[in-house]
N, CA, C and O atoms as a MOPAC input file, in Angstrom:
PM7 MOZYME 1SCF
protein

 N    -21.70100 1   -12.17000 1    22.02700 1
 C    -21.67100 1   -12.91700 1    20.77400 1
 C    -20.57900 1   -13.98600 1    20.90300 1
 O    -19.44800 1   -13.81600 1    21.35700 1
 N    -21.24700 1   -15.39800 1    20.30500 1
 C    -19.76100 1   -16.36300 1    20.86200 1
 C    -18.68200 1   -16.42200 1    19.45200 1
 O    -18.84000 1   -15.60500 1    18.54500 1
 N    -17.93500 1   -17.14000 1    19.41000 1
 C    -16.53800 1   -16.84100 1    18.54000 1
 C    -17.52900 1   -17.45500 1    16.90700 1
 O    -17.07300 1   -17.07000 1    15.83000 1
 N    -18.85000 1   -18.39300 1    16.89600 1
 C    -19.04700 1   -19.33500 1    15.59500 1
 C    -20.09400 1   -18.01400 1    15.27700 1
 O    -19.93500 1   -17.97500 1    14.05700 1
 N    -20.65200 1   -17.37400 1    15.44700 1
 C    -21.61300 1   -16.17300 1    15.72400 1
 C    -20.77800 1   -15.19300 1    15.13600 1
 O    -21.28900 1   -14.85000 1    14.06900 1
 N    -19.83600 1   -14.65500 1    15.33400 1
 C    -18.80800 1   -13.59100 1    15.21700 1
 C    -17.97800 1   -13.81800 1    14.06500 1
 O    -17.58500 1   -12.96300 1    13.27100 1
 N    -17.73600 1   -15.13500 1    14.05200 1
 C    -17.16000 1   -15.85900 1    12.26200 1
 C    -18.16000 1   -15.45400 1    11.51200 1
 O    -18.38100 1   -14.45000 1    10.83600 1
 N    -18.79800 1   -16.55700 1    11.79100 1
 C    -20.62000 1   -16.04300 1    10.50500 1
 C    -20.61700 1   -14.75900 1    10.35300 1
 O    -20.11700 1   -14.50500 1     9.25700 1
 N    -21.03100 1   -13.50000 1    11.09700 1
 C    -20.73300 1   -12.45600 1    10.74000 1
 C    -19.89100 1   -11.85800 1     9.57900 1
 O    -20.36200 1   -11.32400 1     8.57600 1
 N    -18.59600 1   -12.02500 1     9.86100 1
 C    -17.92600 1   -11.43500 1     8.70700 1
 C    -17.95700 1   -12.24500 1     7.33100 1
 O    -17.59800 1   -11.84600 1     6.22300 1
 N    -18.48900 1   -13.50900 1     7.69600 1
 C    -18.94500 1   -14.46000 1     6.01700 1
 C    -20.27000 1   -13.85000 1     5.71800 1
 O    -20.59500 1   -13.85700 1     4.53000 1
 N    -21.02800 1   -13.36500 1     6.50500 1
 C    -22.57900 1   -12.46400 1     6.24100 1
 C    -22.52200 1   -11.28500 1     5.66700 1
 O    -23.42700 1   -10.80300 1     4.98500 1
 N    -20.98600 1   -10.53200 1     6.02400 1
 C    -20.83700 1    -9.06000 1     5.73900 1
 C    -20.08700 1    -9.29600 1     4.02000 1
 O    -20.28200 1    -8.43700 1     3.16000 1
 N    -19.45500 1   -10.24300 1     3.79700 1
 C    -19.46800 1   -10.22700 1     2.67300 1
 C    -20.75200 1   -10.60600 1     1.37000 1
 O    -20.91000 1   -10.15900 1     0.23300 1
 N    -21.38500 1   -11.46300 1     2.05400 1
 C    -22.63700 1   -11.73100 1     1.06600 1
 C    -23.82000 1   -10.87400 1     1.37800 1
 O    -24.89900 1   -11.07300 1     0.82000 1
 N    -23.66500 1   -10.04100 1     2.15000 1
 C    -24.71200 1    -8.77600 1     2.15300 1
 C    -24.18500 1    -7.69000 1     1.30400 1
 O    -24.96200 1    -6.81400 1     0.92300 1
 N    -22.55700 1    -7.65400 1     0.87100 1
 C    -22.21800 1    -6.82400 1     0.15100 1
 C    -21.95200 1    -6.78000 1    -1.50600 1
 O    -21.75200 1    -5.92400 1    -2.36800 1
 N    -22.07900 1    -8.30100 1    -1.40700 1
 C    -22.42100 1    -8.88400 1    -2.82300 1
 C    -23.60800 1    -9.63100 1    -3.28500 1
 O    -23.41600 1    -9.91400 1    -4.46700 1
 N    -24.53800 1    -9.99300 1    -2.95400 1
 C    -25.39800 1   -10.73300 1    -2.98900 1
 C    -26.15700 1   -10.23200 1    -4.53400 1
 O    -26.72100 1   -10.91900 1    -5.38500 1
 N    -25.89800 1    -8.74800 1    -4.47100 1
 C    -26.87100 1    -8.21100 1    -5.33500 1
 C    -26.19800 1    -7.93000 1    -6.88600 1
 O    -26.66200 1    -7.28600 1    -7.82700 1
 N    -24.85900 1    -8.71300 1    -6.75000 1
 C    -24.14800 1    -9.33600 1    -7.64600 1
 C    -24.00100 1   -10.57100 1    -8.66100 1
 O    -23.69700 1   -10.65700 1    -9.85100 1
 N    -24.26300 1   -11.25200 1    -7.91500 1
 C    -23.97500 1   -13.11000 1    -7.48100 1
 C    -24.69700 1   -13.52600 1    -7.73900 1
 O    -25.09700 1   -14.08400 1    -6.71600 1
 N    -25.61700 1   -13.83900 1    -8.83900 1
 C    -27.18800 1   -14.63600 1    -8.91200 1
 C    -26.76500 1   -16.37300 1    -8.29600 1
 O    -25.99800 1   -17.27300 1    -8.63500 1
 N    -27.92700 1   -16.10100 1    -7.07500 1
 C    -27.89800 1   -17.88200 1    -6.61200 1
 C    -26.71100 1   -18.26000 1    -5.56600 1
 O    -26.28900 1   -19.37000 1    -5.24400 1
 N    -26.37400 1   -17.15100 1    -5.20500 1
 C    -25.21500 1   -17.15600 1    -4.52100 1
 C    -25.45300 1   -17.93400 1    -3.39300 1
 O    -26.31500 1   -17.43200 1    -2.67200 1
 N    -24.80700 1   -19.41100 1    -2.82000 1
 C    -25.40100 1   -20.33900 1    -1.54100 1
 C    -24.77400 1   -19.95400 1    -0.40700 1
 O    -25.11900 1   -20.49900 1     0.64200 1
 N    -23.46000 1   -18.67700 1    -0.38500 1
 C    -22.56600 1   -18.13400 1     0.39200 1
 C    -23.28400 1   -18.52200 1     2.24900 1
 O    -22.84100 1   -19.20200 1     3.17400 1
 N    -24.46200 1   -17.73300 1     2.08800 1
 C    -24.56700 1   -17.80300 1     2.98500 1
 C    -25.40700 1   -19.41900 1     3.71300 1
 O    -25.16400 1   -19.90500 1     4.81700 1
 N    -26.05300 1   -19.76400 1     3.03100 1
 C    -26.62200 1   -20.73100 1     3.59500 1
 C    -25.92600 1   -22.20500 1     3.94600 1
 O    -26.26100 1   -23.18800 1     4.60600 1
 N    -24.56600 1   -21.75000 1     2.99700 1
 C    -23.79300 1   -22.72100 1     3.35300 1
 C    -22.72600 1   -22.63800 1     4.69400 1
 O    -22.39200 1   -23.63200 1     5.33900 1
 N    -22.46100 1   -21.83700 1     4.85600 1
 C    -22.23700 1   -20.98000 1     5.94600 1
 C    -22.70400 1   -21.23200 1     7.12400 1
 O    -22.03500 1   -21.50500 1     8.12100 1
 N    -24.30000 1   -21.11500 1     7.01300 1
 C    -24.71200 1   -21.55900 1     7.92600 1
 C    -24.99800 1   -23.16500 1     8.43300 1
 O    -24.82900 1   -23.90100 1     9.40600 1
 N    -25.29700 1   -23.16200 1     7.69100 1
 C    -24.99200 1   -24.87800 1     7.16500 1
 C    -23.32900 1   -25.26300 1     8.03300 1
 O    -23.28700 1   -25.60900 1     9.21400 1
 N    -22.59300 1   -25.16900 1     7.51000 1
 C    -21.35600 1   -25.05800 1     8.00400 1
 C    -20.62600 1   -25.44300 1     9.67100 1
 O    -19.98700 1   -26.35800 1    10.18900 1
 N    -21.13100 1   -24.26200 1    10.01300 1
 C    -21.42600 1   -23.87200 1    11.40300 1
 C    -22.19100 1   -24.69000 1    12.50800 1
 O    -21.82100 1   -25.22100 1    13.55600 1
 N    -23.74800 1   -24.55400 1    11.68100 1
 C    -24.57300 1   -25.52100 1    12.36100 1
 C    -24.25300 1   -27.44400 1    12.72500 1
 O    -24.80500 1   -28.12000 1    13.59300 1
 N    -23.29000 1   -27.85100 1    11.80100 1
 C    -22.52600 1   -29.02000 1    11.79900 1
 C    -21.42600 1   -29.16600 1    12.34700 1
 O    -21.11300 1   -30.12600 1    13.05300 1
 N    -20.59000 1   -28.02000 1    12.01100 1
 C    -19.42300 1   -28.56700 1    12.47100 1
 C    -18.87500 1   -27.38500 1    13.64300 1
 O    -17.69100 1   -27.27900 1    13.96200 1
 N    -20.03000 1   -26.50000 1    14.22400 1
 C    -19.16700 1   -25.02800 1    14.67700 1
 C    -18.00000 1   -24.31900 1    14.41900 1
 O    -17.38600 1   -24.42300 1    13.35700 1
 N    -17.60600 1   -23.47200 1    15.51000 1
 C    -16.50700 1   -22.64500 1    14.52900 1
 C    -15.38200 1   -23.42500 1    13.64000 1
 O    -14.94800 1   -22.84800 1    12.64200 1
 N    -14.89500 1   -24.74500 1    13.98500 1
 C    -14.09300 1   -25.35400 1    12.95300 1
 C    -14.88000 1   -25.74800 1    11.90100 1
 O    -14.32300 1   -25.59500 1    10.81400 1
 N    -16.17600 1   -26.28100 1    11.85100 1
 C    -16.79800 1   -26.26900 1    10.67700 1
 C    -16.39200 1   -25.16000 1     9.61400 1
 O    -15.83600 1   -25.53800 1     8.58300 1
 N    -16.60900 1   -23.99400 1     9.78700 1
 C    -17.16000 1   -23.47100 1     9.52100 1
 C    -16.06600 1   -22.23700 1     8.85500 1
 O    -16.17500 1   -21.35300 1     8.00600 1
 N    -14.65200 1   -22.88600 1    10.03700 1
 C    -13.48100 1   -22.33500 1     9.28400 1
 C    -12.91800 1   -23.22800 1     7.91800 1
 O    -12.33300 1   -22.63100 1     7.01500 1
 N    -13.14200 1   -24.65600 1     7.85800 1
 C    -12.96400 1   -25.59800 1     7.03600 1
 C    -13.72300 1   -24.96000 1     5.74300 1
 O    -13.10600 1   -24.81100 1     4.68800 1
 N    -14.91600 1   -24.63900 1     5.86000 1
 C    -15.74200 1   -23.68900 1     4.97200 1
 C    -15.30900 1   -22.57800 1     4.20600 1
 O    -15.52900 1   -22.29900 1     3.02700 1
 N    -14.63100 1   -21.97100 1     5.11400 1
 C    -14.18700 1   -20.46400 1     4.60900 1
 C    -12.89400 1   -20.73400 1     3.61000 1
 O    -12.77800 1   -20.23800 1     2.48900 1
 N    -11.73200 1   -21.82500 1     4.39300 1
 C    -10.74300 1   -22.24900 1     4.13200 1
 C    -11.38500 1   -22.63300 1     2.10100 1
 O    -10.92000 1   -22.07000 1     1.11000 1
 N    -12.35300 1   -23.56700 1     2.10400 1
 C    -12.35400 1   -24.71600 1     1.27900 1
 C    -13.23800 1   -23.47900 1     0.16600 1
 O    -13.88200 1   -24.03300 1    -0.72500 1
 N    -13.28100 1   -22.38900 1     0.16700 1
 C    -14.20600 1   -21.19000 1    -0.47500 1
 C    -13.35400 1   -20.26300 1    -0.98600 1
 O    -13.70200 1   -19.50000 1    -1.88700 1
 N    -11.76600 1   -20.25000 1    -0.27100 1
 C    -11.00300 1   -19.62400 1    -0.85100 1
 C     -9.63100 1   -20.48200 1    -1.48400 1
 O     -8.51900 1   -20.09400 1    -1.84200 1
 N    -10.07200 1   -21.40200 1    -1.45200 1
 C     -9.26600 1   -22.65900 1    -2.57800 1
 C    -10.35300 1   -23.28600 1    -3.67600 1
 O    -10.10800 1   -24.05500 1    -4.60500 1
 N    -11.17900 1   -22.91700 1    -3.41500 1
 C    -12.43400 1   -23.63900 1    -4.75500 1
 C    -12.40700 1   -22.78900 1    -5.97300 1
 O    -11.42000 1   -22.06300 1    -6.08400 1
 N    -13.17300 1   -22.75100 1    -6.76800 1
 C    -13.82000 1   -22.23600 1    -7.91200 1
 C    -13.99400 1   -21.05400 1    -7.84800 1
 O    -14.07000 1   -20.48900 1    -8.93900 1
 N    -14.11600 1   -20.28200 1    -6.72900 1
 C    -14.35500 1   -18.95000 1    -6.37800 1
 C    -13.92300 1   -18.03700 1    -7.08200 1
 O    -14.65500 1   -17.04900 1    -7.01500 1
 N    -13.05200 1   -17.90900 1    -7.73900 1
 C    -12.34700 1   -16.65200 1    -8.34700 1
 C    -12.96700 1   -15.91300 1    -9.20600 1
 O    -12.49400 1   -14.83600 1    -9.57000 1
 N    -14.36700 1   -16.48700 1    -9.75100 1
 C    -15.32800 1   -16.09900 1   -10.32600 1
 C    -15.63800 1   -15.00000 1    -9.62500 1
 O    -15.49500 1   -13.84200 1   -10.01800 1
 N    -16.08100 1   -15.36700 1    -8.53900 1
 C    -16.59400 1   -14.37200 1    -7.49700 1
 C    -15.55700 1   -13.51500 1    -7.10600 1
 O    -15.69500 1   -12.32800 1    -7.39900 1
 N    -14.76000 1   -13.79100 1    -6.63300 1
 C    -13.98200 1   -12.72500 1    -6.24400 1
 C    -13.27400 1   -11.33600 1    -7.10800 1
 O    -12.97800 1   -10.22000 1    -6.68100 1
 N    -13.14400 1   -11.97900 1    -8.60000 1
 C    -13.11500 1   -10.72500 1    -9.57300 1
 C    -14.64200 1   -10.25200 1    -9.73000 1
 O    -14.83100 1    -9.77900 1   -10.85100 1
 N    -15.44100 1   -10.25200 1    -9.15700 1
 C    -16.51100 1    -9.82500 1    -9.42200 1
 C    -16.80000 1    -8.84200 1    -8.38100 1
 O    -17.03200 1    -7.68000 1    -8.71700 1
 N    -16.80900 1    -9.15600 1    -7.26100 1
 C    -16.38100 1    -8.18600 1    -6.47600 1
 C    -15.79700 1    -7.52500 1    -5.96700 1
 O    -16.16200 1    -6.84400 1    -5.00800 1
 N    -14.21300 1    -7.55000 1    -6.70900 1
 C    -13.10300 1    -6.71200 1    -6.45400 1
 C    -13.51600 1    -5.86900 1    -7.30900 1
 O    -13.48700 1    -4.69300 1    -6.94800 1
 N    -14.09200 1    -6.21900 1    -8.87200 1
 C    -14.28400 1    -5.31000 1   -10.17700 1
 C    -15.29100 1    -3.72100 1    -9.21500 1
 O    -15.07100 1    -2.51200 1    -9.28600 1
 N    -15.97500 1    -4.22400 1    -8.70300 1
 C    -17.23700 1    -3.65200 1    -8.13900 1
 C    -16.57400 1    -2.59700 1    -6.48000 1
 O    -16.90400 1    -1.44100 1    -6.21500 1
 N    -15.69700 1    -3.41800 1    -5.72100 1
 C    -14.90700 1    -2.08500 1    -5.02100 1
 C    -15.62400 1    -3.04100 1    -3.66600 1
 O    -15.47900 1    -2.57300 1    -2.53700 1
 N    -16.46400 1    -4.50700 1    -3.84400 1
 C    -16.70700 1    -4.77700 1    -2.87500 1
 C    -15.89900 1    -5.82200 1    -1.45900 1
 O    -14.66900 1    -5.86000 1    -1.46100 1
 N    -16.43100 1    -6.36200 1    -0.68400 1
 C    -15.43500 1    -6.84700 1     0.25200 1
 C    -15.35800 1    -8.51200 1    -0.29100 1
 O    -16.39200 1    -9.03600 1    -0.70400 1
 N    -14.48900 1    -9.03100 1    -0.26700 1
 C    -14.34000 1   -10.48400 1    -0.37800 1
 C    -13.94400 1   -11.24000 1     0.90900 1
 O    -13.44400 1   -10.59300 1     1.82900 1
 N    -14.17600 1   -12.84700 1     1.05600 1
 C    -13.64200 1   -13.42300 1     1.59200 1
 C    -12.45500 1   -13.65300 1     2.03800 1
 O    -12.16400 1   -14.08600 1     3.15300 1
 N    -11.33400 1   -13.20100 1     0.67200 1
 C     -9.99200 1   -13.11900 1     0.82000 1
 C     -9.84500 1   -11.43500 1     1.49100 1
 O     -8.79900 1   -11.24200 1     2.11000 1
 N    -10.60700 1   -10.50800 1     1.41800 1
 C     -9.92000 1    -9.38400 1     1.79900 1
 C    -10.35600 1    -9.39800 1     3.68600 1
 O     -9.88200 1    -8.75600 1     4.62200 1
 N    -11.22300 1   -10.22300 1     3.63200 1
 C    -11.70100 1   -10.31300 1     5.05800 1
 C    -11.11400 1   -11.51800 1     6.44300 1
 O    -11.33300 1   -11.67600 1     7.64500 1
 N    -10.16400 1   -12.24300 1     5.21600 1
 C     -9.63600 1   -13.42300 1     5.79700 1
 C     -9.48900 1   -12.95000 1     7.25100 1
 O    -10.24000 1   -13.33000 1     8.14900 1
 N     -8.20200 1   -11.86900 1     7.46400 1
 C     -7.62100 1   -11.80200 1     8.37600 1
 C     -8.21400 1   -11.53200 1     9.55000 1
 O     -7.70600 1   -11.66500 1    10.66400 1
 N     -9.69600 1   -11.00900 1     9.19700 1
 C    -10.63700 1   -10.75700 1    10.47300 1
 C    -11.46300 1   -11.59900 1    10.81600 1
 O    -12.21400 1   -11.39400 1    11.76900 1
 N    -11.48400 1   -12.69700 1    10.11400 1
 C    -12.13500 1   -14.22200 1    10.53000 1
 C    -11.27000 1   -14.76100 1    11.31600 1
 O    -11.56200 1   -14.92800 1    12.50100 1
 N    -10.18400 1   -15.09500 1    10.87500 1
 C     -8.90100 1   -15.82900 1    11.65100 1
 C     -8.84200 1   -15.28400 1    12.65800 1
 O     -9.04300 1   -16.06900 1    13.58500 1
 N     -8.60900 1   -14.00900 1    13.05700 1
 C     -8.64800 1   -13.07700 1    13.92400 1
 C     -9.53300 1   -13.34100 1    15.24300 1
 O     -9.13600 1   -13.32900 1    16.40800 1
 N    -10.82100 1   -13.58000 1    14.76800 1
 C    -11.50700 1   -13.77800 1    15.56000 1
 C    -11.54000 1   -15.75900 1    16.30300 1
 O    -11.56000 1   -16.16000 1    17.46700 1
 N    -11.53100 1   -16.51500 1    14.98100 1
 C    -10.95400 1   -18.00600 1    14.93100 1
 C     -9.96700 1   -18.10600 1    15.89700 1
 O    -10.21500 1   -18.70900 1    16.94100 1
 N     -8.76000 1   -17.54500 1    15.68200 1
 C     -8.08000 1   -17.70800 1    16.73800 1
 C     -7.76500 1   -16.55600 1    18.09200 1
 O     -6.81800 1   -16.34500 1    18.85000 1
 N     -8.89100 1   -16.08800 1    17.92300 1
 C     -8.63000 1   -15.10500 1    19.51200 1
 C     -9.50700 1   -15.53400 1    20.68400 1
 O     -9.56100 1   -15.04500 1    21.81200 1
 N    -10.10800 1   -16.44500 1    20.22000 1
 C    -11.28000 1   -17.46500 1    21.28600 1
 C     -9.83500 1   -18.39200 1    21.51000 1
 O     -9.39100 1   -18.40000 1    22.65800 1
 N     -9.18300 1   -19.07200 1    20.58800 1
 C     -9.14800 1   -20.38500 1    21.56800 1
 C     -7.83100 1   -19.98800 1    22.23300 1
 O     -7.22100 1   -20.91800 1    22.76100 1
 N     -7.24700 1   -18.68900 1    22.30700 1
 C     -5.87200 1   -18.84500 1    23.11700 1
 C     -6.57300 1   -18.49000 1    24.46900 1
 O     -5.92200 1   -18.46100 1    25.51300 1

């Protein structure tokens, strides 16, 4: 699996865990979207610009619920973001 593959992932594992929350939720397609343009920096610019936006909607929504967020998953995106390029 390459490092933009392995990002997407954990942005997938959160909107598979909320989706059924979220009416209309574009999480993922933007995501992919994301990726497909700009690869893994796309796509971190994405994640980055998702947990400075409007989001907080979402994210008390799925903290209320016990589910995973973007912010609780940060560190395993980055993680992976930066364990390719050293």
């Amino acid at each position: 699996m390459n490092r933009g593959t392995a990002m997407l992932a954990v942005v997938l594992d959160v909107y598979e865990g909320g989706k059924d929350l979220i009416p209309e939720w574009k999480l993922k397609e933007h995501a992919e979207s994301a990726l497909a343009t700009g690869g893994p920096e796309g796509l971190r610019r994405y994640y980055e610009a998702c947990l400075t936006d409007s989001a907080h909607r979402v994210k008390t929504t799925l903290e209320r619920e016990r589910r995973r967020t973007l912010e609780s998953e940060r560190e395993r995106f980055m993680s992976i973001y930066l364990g390719a390029a050293r």
